[in-house]
One Martini backbone bead per residue (centre of mass of N, CA, C, O) as a GRO file, in nm:
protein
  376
    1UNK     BB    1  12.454  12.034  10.025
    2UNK     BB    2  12.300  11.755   9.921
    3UNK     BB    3  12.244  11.549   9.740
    4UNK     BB    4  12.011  11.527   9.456
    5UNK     BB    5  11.748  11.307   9.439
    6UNK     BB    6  11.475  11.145   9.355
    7UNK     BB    7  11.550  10.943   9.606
    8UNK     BB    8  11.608  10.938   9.926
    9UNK     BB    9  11.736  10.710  10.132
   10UNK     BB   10  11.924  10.776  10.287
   11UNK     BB   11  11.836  10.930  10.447
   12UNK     BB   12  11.562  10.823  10.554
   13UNK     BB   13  11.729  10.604  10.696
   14UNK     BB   14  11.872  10.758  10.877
   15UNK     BB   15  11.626  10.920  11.012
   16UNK     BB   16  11.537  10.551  11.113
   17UNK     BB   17  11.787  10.370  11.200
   18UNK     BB   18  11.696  10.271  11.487
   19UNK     BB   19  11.469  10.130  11.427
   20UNK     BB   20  11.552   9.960  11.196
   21UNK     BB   21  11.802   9.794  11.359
   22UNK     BB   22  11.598   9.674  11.580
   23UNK     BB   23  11.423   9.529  11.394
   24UNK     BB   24  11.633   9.329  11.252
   25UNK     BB   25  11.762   9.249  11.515
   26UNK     BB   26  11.499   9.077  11.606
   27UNK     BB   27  11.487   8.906  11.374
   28UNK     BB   28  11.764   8.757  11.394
   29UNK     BB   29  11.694   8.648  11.689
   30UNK     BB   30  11.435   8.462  11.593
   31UNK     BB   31  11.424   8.345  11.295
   32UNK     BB   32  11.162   8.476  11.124
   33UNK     BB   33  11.184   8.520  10.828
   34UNK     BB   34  10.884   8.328  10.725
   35UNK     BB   35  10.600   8.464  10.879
   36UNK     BB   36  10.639   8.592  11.101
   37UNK     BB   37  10.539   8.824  11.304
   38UNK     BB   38  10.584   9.085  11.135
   39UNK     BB   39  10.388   9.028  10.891
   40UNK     BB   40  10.118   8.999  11.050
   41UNK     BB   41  10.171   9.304  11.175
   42UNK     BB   42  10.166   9.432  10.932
   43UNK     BB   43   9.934   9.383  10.827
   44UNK     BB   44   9.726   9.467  11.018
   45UNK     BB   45   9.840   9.790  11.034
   46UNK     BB   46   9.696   9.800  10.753
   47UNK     BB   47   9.431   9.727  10.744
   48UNK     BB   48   9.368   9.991  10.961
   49UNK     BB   49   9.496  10.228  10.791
   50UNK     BB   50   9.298  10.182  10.536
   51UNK     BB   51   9.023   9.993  10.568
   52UNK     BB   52   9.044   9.674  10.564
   53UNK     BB   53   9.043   9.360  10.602
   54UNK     BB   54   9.205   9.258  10.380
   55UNK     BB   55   9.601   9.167  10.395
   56UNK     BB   56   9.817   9.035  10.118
   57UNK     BB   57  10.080   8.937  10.129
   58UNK     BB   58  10.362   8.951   9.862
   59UNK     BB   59  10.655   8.977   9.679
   60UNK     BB   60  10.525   9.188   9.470
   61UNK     BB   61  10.330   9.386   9.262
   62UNK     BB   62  10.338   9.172   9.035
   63UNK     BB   63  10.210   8.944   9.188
   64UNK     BB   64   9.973   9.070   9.262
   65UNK     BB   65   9.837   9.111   9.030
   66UNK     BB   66   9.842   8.797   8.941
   67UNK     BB   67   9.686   8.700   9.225
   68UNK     BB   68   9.398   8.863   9.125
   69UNK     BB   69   9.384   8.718   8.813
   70UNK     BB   70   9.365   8.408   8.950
   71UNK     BB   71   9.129   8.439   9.189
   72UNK     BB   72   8.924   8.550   8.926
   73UNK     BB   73   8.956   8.356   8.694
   74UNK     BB   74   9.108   8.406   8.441
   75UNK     BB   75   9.106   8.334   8.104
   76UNK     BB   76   9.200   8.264   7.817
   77UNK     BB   77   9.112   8.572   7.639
   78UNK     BB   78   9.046   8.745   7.860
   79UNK     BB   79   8.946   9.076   7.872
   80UNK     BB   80   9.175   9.377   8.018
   81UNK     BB   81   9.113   9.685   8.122
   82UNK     BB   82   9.441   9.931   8.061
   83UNK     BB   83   9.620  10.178   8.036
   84UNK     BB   84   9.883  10.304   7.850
   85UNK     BB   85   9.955  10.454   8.031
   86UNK     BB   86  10.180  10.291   8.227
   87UNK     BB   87  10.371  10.061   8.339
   88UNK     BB   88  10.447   9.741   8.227
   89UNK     BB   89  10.308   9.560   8.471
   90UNK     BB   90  10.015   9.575   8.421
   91UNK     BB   91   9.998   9.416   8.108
   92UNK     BB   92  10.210   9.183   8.171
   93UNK     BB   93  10.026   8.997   8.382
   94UNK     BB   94   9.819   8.954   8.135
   95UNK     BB   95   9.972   8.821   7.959
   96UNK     BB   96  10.125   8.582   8.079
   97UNK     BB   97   9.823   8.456   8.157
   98UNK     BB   98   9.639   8.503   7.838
   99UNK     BB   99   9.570   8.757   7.815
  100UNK     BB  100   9.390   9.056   7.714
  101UNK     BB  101   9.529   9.361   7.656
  102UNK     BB  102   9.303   9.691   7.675
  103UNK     BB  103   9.354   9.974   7.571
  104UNK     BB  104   9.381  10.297   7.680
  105UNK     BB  105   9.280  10.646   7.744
  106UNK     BB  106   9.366  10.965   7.912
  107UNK     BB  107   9.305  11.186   8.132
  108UNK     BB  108   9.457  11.538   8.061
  109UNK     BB  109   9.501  11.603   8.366
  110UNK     BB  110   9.565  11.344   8.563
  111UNK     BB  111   9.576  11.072   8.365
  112UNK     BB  112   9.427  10.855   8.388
  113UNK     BB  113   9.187  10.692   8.331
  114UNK     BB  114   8.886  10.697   8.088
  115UNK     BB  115   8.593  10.598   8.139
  116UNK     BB  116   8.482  10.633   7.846
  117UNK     BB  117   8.721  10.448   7.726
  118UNK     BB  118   8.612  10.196   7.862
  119UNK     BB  119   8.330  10.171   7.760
  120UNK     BB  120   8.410  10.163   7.448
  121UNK     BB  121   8.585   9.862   7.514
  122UNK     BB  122   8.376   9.698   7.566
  123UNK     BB  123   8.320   9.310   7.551
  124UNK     BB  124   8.223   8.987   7.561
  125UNK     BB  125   8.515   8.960   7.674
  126UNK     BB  126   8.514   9.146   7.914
  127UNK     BB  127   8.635   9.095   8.288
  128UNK     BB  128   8.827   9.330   8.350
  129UNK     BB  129   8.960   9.636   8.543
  130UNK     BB  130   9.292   9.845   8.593
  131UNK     BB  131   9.320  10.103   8.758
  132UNK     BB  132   9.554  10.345   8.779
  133UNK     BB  133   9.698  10.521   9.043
  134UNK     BB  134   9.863  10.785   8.933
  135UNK     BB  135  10.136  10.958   9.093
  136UNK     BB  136   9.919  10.928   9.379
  137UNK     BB  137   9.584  10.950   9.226
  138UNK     BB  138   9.285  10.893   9.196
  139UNK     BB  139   9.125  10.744   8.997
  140UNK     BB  140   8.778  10.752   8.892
  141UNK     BB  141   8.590  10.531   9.045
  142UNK     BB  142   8.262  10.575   9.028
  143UNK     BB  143   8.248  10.509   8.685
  144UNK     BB  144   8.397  10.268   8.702
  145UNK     BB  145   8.194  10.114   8.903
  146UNK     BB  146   7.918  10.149   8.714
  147UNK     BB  147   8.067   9.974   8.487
  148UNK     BB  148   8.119   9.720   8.609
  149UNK     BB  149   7.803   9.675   8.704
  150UNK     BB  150   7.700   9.659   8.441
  151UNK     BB  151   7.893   9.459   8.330
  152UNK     BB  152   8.018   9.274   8.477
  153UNK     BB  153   8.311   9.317   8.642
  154UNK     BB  154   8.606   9.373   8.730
  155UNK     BB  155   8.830   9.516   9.009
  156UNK     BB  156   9.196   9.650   8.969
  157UNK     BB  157   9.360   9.779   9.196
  158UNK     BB  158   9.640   9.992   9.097
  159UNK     BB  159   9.846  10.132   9.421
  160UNK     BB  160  10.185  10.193   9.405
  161UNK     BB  161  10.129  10.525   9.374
  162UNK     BB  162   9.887  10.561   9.588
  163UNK     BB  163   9.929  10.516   9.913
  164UNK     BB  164   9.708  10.730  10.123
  165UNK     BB  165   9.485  10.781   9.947
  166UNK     BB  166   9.190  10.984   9.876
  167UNK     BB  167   8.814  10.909   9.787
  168UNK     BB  168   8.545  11.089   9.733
  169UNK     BB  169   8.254  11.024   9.707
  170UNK     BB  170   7.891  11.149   9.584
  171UNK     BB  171   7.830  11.043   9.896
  172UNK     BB  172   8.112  11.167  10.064
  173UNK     BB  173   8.221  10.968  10.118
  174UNK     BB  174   8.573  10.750  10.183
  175UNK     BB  175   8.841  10.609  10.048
  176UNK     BB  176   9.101  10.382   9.963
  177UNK     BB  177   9.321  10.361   9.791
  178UNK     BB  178   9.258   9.974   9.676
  179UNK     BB  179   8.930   9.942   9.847
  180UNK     BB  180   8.699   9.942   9.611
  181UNK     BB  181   8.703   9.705   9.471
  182UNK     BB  182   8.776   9.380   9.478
  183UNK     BB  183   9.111   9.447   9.388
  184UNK     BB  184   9.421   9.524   9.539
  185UNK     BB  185   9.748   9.649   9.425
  186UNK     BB  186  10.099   9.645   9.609
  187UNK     BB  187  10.413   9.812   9.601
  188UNK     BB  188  10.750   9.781   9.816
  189UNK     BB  189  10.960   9.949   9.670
  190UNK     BB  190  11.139  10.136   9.749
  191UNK     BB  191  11.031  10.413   9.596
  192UNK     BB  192  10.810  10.409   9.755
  193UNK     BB  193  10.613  10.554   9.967
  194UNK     BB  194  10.603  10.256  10.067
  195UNK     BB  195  10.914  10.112  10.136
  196UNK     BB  196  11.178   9.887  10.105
  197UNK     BB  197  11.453   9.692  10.096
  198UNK     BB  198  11.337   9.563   9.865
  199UNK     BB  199  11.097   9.381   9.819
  200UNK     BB  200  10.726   9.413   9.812
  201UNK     BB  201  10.375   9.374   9.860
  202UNK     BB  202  10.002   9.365   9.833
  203UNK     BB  203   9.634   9.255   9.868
  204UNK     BB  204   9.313   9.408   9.871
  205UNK     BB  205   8.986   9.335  10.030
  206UNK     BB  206   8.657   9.219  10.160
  207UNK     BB  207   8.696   8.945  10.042
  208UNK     BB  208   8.652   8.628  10.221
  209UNK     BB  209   8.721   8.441   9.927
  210UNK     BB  210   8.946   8.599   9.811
  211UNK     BB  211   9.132   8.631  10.041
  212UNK     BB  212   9.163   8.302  10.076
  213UNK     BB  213   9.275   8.262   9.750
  214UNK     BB  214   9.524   8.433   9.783
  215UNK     BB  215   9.665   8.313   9.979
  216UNK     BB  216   9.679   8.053   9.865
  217UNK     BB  217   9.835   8.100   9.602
  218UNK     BB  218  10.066   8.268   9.800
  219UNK     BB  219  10.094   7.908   9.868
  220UNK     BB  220  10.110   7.728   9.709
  221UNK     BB  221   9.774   7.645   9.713
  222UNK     BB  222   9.803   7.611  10.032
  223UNK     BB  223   9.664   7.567  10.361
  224UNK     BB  224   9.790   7.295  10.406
  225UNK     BB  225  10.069   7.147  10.440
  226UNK     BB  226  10.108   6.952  10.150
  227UNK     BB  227   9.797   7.097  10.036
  228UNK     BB  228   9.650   7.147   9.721
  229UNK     BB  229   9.398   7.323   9.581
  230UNK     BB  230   9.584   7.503   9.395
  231UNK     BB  231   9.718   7.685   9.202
  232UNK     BB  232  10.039   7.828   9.272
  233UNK     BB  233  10.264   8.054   9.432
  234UNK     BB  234  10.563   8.207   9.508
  235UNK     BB  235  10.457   8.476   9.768
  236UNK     BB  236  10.673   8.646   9.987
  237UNK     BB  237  10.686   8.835  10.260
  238UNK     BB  238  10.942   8.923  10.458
  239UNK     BB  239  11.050   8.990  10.782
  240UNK     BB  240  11.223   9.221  10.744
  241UNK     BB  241  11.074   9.390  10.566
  242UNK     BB  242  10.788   9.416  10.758
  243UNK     BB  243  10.992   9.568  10.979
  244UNK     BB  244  11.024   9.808  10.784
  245UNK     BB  245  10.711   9.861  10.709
  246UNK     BB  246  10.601   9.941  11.036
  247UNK     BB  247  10.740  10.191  11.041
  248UNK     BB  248  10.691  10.353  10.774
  249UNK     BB  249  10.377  10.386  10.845
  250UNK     BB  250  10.405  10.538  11.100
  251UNK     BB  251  10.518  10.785  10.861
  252UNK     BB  252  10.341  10.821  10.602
  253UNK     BB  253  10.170  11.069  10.664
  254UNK     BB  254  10.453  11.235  10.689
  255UNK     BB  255  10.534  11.211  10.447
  256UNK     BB  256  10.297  11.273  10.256
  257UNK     BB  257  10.337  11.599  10.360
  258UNK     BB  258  10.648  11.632  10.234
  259UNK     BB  259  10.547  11.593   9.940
  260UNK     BB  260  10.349  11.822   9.918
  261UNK     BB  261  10.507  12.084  10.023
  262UNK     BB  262  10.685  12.046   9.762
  263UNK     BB  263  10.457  12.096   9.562
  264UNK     BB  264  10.379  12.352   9.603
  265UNK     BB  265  10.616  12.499   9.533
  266UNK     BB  266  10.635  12.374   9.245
  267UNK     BB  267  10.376  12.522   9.161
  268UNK     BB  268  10.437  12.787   9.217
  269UNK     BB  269  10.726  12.832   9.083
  270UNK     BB  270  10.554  12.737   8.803
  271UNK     BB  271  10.295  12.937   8.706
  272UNK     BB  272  10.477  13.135   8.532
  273UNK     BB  273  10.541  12.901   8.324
  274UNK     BB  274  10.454  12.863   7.987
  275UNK     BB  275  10.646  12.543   7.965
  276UNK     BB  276  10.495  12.470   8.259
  277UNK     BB  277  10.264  12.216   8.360
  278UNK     BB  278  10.155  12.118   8.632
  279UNK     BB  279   9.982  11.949   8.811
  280UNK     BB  280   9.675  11.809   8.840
  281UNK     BB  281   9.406  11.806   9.079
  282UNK     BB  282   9.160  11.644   9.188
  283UNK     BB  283   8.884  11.663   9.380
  284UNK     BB  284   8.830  11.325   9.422
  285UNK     BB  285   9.152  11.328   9.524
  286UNK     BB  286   9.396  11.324   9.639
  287UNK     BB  287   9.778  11.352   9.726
  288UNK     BB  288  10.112  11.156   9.724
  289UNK     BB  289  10.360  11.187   9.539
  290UNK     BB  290  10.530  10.998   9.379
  291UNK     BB  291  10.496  11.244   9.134
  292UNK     BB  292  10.653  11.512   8.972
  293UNK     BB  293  10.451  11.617   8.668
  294UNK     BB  294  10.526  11.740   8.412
  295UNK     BB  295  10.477  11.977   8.135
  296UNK     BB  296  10.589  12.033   7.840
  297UNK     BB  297  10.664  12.326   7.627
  298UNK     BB  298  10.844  12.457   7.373
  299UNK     BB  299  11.077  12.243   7.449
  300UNK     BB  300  11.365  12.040   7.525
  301UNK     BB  301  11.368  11.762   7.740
  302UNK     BB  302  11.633  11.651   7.702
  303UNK     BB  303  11.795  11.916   7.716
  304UNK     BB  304  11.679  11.967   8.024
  305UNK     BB  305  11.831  11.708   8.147
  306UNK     BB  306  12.105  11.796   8.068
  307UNK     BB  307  12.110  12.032   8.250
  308UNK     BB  308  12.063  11.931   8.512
  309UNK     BB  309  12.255  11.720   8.521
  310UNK     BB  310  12.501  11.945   8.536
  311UNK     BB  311  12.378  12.033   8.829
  312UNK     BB  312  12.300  11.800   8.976
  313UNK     BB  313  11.938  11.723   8.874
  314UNK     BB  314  11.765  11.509   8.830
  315UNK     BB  315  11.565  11.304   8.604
  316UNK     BB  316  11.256  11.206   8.449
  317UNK     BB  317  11.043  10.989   8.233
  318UNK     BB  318  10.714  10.933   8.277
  319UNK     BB  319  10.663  10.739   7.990
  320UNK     BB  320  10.832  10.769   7.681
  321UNK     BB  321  10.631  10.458   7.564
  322UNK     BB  322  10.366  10.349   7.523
  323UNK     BB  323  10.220  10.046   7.522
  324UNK     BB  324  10.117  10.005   7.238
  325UNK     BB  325  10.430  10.113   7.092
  326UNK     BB  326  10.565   9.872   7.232
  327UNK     BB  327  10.699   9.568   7.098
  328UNK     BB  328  10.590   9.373   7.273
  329UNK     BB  329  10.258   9.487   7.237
  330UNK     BB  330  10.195   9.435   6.916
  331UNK     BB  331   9.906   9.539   6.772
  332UNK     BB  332   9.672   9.537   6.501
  333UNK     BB  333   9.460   9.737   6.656
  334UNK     BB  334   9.713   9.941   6.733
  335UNK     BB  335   9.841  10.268   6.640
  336UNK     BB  336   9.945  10.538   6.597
  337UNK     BB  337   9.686  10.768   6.734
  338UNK     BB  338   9.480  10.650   6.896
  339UNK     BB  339   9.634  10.804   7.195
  340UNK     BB  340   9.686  11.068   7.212
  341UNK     BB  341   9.708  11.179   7.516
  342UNK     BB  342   9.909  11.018   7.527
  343UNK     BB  343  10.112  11.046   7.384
  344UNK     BB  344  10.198  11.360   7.428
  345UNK     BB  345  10.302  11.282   7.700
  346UNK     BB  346  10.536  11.086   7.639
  347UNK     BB  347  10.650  11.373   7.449
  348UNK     BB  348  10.652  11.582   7.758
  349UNK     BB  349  10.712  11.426   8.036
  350UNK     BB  350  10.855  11.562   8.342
  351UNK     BB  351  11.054  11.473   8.637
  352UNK     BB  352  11.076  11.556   8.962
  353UNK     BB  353  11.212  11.553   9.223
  354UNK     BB  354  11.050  11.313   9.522
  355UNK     BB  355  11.068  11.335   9.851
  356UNK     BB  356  11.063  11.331  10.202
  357UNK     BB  357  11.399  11.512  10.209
  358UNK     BB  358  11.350  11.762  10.096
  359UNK     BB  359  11.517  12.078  10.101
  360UNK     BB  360  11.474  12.407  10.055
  361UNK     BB  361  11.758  12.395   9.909
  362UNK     BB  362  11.685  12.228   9.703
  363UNK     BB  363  11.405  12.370   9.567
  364UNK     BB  364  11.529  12.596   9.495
  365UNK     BB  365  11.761  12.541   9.288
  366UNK     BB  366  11.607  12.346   9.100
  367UNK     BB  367  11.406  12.624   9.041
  368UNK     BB  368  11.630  12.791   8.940
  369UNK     BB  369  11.747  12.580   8.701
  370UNK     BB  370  11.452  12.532   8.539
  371UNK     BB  371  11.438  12.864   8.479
  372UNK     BB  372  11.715  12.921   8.338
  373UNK     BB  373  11.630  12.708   8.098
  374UNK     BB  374  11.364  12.892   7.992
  375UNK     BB  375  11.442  13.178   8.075
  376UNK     BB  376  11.315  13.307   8.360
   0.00000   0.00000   0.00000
């Protein structure tokens, strides 16, 4: 058996090693490093893939946030409700810009934000909603985006996590989570769903010219060479990573099915353990399992990660500590019990490996040891 990653890049490589040195091997040969034909190529057929107008690649995740809620022109003090449970890059690039994160709590269930402490948070002063499309599944976009409307506010879909998941609204349709709102926002971390060998972003809208405003943003503020129309940042997709991510792409949905697959198993597998509740999927929309994360009950989290790291058995916390309780973000609005229902997600879930290669015999090992140390 080979040896058990939280996500297996190296197998995954082998796995597709000739097409990728290949491509990698033909940017080197045009030397198109910047902008090259590579980054169009991937663009246009993410654009396809999504179902999206307009795809404006850019350096990574963290850059898309920024870049989305600079061509919103939000101004200082400008508050953007974002849930609590979530990576800090969500509210770090609220932070950055000098806007106000306005955290709130999430649904017990999908862990997403919840519609309803979004509206209870709203003040004359709020103009953006970030919902975080968390470990794979669209968070409610329906009730968020008719409280967006009701409120006049914008909506920017972080879908880092969830990117080729499906999102079924209430008249049938269906979008593509980061599609929805006014602007999505994703990154291309190599641990990503589709993830490329170094850094890597893109955000998405139908707005032709939001779309017009972002290219120009992520190009030093320049729509031609040496004339700046706007403050911009440096944040480019490069060609190398491009030829990287339309392979990948090409593979996506074979990934999300082998993510599936081990998902299923984990959920039979331990539906009959009382001290793990596995996760919840929402009715109104797929899951693409960036990852597979427990609650853990009546047992000690910690000691259950010393247990299986001794069998060589990885597993992570996302994330130990709510966005409010971190020193970064210390408010004087915020204090421990405000947001229940993260605060015990924190301390209490645990994920385990989930990656496009884990083999039946790595599933069947982890579930073996994951309930030997339950009692099972």
């Amino acid at each position: 058996m080979n040896p058990i990653q939280m996500v297996d890049l190296k197998v995954q490589y082998q796995n597709i090693k000739a097409e990728v040195d290949a491509a990698l091997q033909n940017v080197m040969n045009n030397t198109a490093f910047i902008n090259g034909p590579e980054v169009k190529a991937f663009q246009e057929e993410l654009q396809s893939y999504l179902g999206v107008k307009h795809v404006i690649p850019c350096a990574n995740g963290t850059d898309a946030l920024q870049i989305a809620m600079m061509a919103l022109d939000l101004q200082p003090g400008d508050e953007v409700i974002t849930a609590s449970f979530t990576y800090v890059a969500t509210a770090e690039v609220i932070a950055l810009l000098k806007l106000k994160p306005v955290l709130v709590d999430v649904d017990p269930h999908t862990f997403n934000i919840d519609p309803a402490a979004i509206e209870k948070a709203i003040t004359p002063k709020t103009k953006a909603i970030v919902p975080v499309h968390l470990f794979g599944q669209c968070a409610d976009m329906d009730p968020i985006l008719e409280i967006a409307r009701k409120h006049n506010l914008y909506v920017i879909e972080d879908t880092a996590q969830a990117i080729g998941a499906k999102y079924t609204h209430r008249d049938g349709s269906v979008s593509t989570a980061g599609c929805m709102g006014h602007i999505g926002a994703t990154s291309f971390f190599p641990s990503k769903n589709l993830g490329c060998y170094g850094d890597g972003g893109a955000l998405f809208t139908n707005d032709d010219q939001l779309a017009d405003s972002m290219r120009m943003i992520a190009n030093h503020g320049q729509k031609v060479r040496y004339y700046h129309d706007s403050i911009g940042v440096n944040s480019r997709l490069d060609s190398m990573q491009a030829a990287i991510l339309r392979i990948k792409l090409r593979k996506l949905d074979e990934y999300t099915a082998a993510r599936n697959k081990a998902a299923d198993f984990y959920d039979r597998a331990f539906a009959d353990v009382p001290q793990l509740t596995t996760p919840a999927r929402a009715t109104n929309s797929t899951h693409v399992f960036h990852q597979y994360t427990l609650v853990s009950s009546g047992i000690d989290r910690f000691k259950m990660q010393e247990y299986l790291a001794s069998k060589n058995i990885p597993s992570m916390v996302y994330y130990p500590v709510p966005l409010h309780m971190q020193k970064a973000y210390t408010d004087p609005r915020y204090k421990e019990g405000d947001f229940p229902i993260t605060e015990e997600l924190c301390k209490h879930v645990i994920s385990l490996p989930m990656h496009t290669e884990l083999t039946q015999e790595q599933l069947d090992y982890i579930v073996q040891e994951v309930k030997a140390f339950v009692g099972q």
